[in-house]
C-alpha positions in Angstrom: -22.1 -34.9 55.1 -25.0 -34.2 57.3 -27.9 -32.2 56.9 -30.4 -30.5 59.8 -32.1 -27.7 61.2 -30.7 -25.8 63.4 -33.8 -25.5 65.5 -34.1 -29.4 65.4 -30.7 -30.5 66.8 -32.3 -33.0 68.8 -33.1 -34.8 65.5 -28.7 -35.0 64.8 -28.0 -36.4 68.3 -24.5 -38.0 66.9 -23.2 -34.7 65.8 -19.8 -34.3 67.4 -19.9 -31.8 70.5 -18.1 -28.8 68.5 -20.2 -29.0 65.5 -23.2 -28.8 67.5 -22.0 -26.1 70.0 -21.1 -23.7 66.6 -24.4 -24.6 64.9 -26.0 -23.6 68.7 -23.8 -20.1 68.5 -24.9 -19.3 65.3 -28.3 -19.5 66.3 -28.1 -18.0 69.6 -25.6 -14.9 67.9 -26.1 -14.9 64.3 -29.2 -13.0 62.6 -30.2 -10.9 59.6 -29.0 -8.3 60.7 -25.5 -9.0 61.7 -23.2 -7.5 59.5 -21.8 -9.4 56.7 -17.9 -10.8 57.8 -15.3 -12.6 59.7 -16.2 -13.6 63.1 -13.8 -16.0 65.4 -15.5 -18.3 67.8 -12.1 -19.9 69.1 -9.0 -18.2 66.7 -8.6 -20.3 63.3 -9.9 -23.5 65.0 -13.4 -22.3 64.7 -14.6 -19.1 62.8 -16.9 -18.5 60.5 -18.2 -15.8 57.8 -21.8 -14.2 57.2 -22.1 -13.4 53.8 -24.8 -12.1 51.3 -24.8 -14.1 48.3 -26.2 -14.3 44.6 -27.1 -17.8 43.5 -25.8 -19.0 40.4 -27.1 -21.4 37.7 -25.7 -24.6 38.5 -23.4 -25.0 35.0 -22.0 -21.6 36.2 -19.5 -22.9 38.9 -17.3 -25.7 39.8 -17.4 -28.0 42.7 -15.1 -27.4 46.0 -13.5 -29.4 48.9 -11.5 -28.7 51.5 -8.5 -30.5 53.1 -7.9 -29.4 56.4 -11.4 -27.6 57.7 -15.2 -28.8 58.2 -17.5 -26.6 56.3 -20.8 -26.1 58.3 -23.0 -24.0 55.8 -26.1 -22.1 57.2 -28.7 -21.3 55.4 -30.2 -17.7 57.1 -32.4 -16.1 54.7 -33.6 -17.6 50.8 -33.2 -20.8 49.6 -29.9 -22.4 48.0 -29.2 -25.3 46.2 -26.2 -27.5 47.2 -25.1 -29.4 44.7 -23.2 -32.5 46.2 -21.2 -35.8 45.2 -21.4 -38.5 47.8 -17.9 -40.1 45.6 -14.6 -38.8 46.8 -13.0 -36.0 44.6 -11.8 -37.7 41.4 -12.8 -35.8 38.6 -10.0 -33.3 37.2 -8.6 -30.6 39.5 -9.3 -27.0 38.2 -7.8 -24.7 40.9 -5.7 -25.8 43.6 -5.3 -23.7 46.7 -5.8 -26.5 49.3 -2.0 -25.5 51.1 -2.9 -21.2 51.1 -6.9 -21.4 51.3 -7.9 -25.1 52.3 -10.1 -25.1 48.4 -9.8 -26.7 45.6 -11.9 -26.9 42.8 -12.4 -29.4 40.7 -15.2 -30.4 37.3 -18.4 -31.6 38.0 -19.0 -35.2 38.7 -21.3 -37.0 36.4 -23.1 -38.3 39.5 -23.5 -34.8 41.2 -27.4 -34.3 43.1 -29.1 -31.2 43.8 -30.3 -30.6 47.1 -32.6 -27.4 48.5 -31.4 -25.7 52.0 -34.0 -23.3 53.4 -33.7 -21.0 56.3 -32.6 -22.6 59.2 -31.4 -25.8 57.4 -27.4 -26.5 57.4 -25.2 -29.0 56.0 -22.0 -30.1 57.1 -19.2 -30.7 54.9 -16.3 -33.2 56.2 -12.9 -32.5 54.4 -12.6 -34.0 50.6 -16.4 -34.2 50.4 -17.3 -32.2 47.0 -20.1 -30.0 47.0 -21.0 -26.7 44.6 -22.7 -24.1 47.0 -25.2 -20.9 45.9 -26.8 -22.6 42.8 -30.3 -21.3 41.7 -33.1 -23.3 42.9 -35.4 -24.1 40.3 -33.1 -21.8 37.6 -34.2 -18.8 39.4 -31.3 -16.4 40.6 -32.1 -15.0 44.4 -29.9 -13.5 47.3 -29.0 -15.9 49.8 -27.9 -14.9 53.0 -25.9 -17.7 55.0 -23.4 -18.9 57.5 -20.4 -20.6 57.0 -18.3 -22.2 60.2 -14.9 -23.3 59.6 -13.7 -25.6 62.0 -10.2 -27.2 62.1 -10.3 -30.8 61.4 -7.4 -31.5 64.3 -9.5 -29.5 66.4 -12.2 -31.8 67.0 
């Protein structure tokens, strides 16, 4: 995983060229205003989704990983806790939708951490890395309005 700024990209100069380029069309395209949806960059290589989101308390959901697409998760307005796992998944398998949806969820890792996004801040997810998005920061349920770019792992 990596985690940045999106108006500090110089400070991620090893981020592979498509990464950065969607991280820089977000910014450039991407505000509070746009409406909440599916938007394509390049087809089903890269797309992504603005959403508006409630945060839930951190026991409320399960970790997620993906198989086939990079997760690059932009916070645009609120805070969010990401709840990660630097270990590979290996704890039981929940739900299974990796071959339809590219998720799968699975019980929390003893040895998950709690990290704090804020606007402007993303985090990239690299398939089979485990993270829980939207949990409260600080126990306090808020609206969290954020990015996430899919892009195809073959596509890189």
């Amino acid at each position: 995983m990596i985690l940045g700024n999106i108006n500090y990209l110089g400070l991620v100069p090893y981020l592979p060229t498509k990464i950065k380029q969607s991280i820089e069309y977000v910014k450039n395209n991407v505000n509070s205003n746009t409406p909440v949806g599916r938007y394509e960059i390049d087809g089903n290589n890269i797309f992504f989704m603005v959403s508006d989101s409630t945060s839930r308390h951190i026991h409320e959901a399960n970790p997620e990983y993906h198989n086939k697409y990079i997760d690059v998760q932009i916070v645009l307005v609120g805070e969010e806790g990401m709840a990660i796992s630097t270990l590979p998944p290996y704890t039981k398998v929940l739900d299974d939708k990796l071959t339809d949806n590219d998720i799968a969820f699975v019980e929390t890792p003893k040895e998950e951490t709690m990290l704090v996004l804020h606007a402007n801040d993303f985090i990239v997810f690299l398939p089979h890395e485990v993270h829980k998005p939207l949990c409260a920061v600080d126990d306090k349920i808020a609206t969290v309005r954020k990015v996430v770019v899919k892009i195809a792992l073959d596509y890189l």
